[in-house]
C-alpha positions as CSV (number, residue, x, y, z in Angstrom):
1,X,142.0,94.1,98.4
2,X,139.2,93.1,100.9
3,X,138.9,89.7,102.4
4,X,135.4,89.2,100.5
5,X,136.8,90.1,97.2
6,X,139.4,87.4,97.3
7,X,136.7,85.2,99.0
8,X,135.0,85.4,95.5
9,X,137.9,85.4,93.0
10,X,138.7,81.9,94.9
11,X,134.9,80.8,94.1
12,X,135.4,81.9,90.8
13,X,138.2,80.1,89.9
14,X,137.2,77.2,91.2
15,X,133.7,76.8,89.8
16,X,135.4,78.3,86.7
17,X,137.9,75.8,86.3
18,X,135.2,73.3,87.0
19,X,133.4,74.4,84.3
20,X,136.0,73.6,82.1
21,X,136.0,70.0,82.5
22,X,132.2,69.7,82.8
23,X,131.9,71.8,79.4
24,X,134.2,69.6,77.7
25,X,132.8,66.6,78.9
26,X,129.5,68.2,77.6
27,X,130.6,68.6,73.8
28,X,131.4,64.9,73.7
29,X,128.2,63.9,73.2
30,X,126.1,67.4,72.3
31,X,126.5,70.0,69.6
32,X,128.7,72.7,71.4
33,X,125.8,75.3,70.5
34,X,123.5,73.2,72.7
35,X,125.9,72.5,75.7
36,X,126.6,76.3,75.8
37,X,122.9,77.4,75.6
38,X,121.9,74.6,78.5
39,X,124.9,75.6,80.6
40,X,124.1,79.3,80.0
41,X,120.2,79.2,81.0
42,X,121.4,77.2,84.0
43,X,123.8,79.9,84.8
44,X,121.3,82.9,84.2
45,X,118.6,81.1,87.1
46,X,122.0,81.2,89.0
47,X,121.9,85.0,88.8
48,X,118.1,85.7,88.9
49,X,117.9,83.6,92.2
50,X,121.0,85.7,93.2
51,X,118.8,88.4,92.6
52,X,116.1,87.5,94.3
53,X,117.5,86.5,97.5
54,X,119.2,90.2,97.9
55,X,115.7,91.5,98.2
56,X,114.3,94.9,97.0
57,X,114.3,95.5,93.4
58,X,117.4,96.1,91.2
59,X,118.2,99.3,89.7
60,X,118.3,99.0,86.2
61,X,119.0,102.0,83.7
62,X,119.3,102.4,80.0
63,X,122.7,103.0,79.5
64,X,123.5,99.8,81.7
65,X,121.4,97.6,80.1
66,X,122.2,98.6,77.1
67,X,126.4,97.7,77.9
68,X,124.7,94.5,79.5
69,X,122.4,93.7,76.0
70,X,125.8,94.1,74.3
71,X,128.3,92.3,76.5
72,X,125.4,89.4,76.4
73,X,126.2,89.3,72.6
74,X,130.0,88.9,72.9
75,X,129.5,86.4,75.3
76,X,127.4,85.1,73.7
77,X,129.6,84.6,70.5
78,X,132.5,83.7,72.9
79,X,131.0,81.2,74.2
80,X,129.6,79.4,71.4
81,X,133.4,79.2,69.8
82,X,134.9,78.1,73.5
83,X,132.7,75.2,73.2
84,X,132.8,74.4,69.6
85,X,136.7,74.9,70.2
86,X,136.4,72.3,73.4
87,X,134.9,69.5,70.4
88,X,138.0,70.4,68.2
89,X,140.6,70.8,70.6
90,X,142.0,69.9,74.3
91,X,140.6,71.5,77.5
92,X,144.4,72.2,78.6
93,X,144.9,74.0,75.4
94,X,141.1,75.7,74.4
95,X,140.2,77.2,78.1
96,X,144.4,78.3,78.3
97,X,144.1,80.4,74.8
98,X,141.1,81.8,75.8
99,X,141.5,82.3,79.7
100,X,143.8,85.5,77.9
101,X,140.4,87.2,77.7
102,X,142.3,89.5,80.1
103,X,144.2,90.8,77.4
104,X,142.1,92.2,75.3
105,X,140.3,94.0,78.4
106,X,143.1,95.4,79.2
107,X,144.1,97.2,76.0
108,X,140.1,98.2,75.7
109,X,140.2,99.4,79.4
110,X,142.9,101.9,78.1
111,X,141.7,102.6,74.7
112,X,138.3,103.3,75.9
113,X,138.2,103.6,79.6
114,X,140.9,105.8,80.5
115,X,142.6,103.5,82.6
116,X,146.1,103.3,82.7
117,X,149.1,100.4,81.6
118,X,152.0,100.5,83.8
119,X,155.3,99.0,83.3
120,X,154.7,96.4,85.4
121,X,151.2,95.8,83.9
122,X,152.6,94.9,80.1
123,X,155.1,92.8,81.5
124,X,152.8,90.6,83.8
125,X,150.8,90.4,80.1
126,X,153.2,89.6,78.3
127,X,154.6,86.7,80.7
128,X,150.7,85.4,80.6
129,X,151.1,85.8,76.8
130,X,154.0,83.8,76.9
131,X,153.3,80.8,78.9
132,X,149.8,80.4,76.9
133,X,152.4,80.2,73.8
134,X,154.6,77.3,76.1
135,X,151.5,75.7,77.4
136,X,149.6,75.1,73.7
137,X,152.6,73.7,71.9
């Protein structure tokens, strides 16, 4: 894996697990629908000034935005229930549960993508699976 990939998975984590706390803190005293949709808007003028600053115009084709339009909706919907679970429950607990995200992409990616589920692979998954079950009890 490149140097700049890693680079970014470190940013994301970070800023990521940042966002935890600051989401949290955020349903304390808004509905969770309206913490979401300000953090959200915030985060989209994140991306369109990303845009904008790689210059040229982006490519965009049916098909893609038509996965994008669609994987706006599920995030959508995911993240209205991670914040409404942040005014019900725990950070520690809500952002663990549903940091396994990963799962479900990887039994889509070979259902529907092709890709392939290695030995190793299920048992990394099912350790992850596992200490989300220790960790939320």
């Amino acid at each position: 894996m490149s140097r700049t990939a890693l680079l970014l998975a470190g940013v994301g984590m970070v800023t990521w697990g940042a966002w935890v706390v600051l989401a949290d803190l955020a349903t304390r005293t808004l509905e969770p629908e309206i913490a979401m949709a300000i953090s959200y808007l915030v985060g989209a003028g994140v991306a369109v000034a990303y845009i904008l600053s790689q210059g040229g115009a982006p490519a965009v084709t049916g098909v893609g935005a038509g996965y994008a339009l669609a994987g706006g909706l599920f995030s959508g919907v995911g993240g209205v229930s991670y914040y409404a679970a942040l005014q019900y429950g725990d950070a520690s607990v809500v952002s663990t549960i549903t940091a396994l995200y990963f799962v479900v992409a990887a039994v889509l990616g070979v259902l529907f993508l092709g890709e392939s589920l290695g030995a190793r692979d299920a048992v990394g998954i099912a350790l992850a699976v596992g200490a989300v079950a220790v960790l939320s009890t």
